[in-house]
FIDOKE-257962 format. One line per 8 residues: number of its first residue (from 0); for each residue x, y, z of C-alpha. Coordinates in Angstrom, 3 decimals. Each point is the difference from the previous one (the first is absolute). Layout:
NUM> X/Y/Z; ...
***
This chain:
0> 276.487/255.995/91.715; -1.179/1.982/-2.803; -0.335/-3.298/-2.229; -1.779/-1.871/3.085; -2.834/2.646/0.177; -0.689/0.162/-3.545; -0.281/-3.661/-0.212; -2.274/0.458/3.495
8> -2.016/2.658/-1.688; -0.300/-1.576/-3.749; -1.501/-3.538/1.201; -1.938/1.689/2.657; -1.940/2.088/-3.155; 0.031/-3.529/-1.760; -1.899/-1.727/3.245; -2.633/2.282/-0.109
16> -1.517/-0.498/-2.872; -1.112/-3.264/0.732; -3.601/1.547/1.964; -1.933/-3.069/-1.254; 2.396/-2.524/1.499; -0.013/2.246/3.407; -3.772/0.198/-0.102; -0.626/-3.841/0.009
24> 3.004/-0.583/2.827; -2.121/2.696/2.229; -3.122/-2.767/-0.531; 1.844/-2.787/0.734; 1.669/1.812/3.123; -3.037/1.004/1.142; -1.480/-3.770/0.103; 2.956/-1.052/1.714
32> -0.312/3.214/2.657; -3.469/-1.236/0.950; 0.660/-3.649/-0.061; 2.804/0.691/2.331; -1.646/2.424/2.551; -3.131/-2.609/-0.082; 2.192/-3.170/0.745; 1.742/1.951/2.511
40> -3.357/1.847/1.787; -1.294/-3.749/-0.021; 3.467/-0.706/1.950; -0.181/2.796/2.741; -4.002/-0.549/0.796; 0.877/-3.665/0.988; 3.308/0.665/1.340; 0.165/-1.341/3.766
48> 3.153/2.177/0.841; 0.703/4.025/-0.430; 1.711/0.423/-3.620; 3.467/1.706/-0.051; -1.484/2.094/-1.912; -3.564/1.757/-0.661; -2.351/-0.861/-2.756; -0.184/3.634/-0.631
56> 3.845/0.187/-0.688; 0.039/-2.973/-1.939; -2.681/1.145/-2.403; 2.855/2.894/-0.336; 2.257/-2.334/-0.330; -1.517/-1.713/-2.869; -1.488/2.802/-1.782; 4.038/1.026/-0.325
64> 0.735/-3.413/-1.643; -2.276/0.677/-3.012; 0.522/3.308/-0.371; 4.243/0.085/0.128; -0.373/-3.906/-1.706; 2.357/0.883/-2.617; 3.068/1.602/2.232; 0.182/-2.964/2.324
72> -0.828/-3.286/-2.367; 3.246/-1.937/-0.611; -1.339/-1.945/-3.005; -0.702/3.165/-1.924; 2.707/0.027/-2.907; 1.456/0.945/-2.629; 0.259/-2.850/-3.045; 1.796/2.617/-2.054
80> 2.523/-0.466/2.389; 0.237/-3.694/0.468; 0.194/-0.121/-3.891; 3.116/1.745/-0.489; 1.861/-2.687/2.427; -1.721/-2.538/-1.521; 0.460/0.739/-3.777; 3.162/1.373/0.369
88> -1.103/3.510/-0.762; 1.695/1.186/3.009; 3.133/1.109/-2.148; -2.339/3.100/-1.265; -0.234/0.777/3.612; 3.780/-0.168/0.592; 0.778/2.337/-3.076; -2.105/2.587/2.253
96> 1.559/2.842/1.447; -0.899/-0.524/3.639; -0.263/-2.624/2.778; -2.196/-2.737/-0.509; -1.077/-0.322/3.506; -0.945/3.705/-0.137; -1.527/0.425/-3.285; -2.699/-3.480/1.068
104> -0.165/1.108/3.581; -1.861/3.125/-1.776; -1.790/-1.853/-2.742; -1.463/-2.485/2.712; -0.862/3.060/2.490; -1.988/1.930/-2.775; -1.994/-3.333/-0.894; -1.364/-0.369/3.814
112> -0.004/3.681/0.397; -2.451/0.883/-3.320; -2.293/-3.025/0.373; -0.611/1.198/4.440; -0.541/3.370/-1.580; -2.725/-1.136/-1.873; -1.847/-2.084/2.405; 0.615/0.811/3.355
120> -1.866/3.549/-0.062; -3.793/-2.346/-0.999; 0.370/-2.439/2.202; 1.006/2.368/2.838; -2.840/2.595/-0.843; -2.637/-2.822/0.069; 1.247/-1.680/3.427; -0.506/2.870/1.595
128> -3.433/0.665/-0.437; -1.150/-3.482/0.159; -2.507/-1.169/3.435; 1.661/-0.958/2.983; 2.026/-2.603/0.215; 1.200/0.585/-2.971; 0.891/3.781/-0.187; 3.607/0.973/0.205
136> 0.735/2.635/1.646; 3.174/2.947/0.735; 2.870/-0.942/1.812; -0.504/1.466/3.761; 2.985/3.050/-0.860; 1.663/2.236/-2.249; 3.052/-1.764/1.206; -1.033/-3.334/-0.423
144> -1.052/0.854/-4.026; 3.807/1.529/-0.277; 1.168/-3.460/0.986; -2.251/-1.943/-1.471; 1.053/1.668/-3.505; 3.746/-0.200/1.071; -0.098/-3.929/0.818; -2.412/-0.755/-2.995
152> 2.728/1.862/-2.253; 2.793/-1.955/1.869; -1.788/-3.150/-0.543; -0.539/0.237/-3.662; 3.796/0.856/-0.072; 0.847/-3.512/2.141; -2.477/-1.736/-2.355; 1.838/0.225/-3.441
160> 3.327/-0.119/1.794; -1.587/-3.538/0.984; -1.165/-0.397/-3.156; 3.040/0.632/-2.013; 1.384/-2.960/1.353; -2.418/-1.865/-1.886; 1.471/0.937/-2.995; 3.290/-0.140/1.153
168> -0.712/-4.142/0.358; -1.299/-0.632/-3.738; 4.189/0.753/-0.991; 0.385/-3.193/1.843; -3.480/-1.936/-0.431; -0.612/1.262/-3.322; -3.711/-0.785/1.042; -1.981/2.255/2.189
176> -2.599/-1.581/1.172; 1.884/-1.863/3.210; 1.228/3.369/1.384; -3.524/1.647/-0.666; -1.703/-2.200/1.847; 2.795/-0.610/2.770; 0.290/4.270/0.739; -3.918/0.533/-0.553
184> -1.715/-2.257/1.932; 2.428/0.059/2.943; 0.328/3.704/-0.466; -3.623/0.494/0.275; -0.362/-2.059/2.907; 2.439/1.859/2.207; -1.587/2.813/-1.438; -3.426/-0.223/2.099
192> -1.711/-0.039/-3.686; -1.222/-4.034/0.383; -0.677/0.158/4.012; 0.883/4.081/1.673; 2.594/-0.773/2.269; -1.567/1.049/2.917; -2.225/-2.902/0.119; 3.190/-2.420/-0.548
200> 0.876/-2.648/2.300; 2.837/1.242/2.261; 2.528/-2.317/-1.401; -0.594/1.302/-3.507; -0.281/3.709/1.091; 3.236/-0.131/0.991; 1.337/-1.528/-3.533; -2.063/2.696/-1.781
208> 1.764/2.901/2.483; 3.519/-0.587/-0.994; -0.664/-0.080/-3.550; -0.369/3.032/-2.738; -3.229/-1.050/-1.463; -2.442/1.240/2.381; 1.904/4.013/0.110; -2.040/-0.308/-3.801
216> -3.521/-0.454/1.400; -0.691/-1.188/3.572; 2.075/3.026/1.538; -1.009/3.121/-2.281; -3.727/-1.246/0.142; 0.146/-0.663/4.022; 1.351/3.415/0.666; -3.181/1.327/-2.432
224> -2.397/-1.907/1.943; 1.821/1.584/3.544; 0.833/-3.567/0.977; 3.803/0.724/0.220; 1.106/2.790/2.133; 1.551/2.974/-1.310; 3.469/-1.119/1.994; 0.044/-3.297/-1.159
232> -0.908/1.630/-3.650; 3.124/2.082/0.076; 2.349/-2.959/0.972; -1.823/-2.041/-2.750; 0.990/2.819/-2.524; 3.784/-0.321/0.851; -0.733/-4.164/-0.348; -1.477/1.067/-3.965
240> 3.082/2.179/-0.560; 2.705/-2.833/0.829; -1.929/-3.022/-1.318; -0.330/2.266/-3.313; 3.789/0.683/-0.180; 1.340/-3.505/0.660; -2.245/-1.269/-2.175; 0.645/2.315/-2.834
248> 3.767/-0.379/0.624; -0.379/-4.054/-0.283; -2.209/0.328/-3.404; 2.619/1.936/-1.335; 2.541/-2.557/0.969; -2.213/-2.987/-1.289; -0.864/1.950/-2.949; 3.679/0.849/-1.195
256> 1.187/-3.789/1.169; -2.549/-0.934/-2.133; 1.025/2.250/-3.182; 3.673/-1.689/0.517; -1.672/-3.159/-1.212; -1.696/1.103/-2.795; 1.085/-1.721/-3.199; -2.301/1.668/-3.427
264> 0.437/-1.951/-3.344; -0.626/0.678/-3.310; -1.437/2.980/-1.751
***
């Protein structure tokens, strides 16, 4: 574990020293935060029947989105990554002393981890002294912000489990572009970060429930925003926990399939 953490804590450094990238992301989230809470507000003042759930929490809701952008995004990645399938560079990583799975599971964490670090504190500050509607605001207990950090932990954890799998693919593809776009925008979708689940149709809600991708988003910003119970939260923790296992337990099976197959020439 030892070699895991230092690879966690080295690329974390790495990650933040990139302020002037981070700066220009918090603009751009903060465009998309407004845009989203005004399309929505526009929504809700014309909406004929009672919302599953309030304008208020939503704002919450979205506020969440831009801030934690970079833990739940799917088509964040790492080309470093995709370039050692592709080139056939991956034989430096197989003369390593430790698991593969491991040693990008922690690369892949520090990336997401060091680039939220650097933006989510702005954008967070600012939304919550902004004028009504747009101010964000505490979550309604001390209990709810100990679950809240809990799930949002969990779900970064379930996101580059999901992820690894798209780097798992390019061994077969050699090309990732199809998988990218295959995990990201469906992942995103199920996530709540296109449409919040809430306000899916029923049919669709119930596609999104048995899925992992919204434990990354929808559920840890819900339980901020008080719209999930604190019962239901716990349950949904135990939901995080096995989805996280079984899915690291099938990347590592993909990922070692996948090493069976690999053929490096020349050199």
């Amino acid at each position: 574990m030892s070699v895991y953490y230092s690879v966690l804590k080295l690329r974390l450094l790495n990650g933040m020293q990139y302020r002037a990238a981070a700066l220009a992301g918090v603009t751009t989230q903060f465009f998309w935060g407004f845009m989203f809470i005004m399309i929505f507000q526009a929504f809700y003042e014309n909406a004929t029947v009672n919302p599953p759930i309030t304008l208020k929490e939503l704002i919450i809701y979205l506020w969440l989105q831009q801030a934690f952008l970079t833990f739940i995004m799917l088509w964040f990645r790492d080309n470093e990554i995709f370039n050692l399938i592709t080139t056939g560079n991956i034989a430096y990583e197989l003369c390593r002393p430790c698991e593969i799975y491991g040693f990008w599971y922690a690369k892949l964490l520090a990336q997401r981890l060091s680039s939220a670090l650097l933006r989510c504190f702005p954008i967070l500050i600012v939304a919550f002294f902004l004028p009504e509607p747009y101010r964000m605001t505490l979550p309604s207990s001390l209990t709810a912000s100990i679950l809240f950090f809990l799930t949002l932990i969990l779900g970064l954890l379930l996101v580059v489990a999901i992820s690894m799998f798209i780097y798992i693919s390019v061994f077969f593809t050699m090309s990732p572009v199809g998988s990218t776009l295959i995990i990201g925008v469906l992942g995103e979708f199920f996530a709540g970060l296109i449409i919040p689940v809430p306000l899916m149709p029923e049919w669709l809600k119930s596609i999104a429930y048995v899925l992992p991708f919204r434990y990354t988003a929808d559920f840890p910003f819900r339980i901020y925003s008080g719209h999930i119970p604190q019962n239901d939260a716990l349950i949904g923790v135990l939901i995080q926990l096995t989805w996280l296992v079984a899915l690291i337990w099938l990347g590592k099976l993909g990922l070692n399939k996948a090493l069976r197959r690999v053929v490096v020439q020349g050199g």
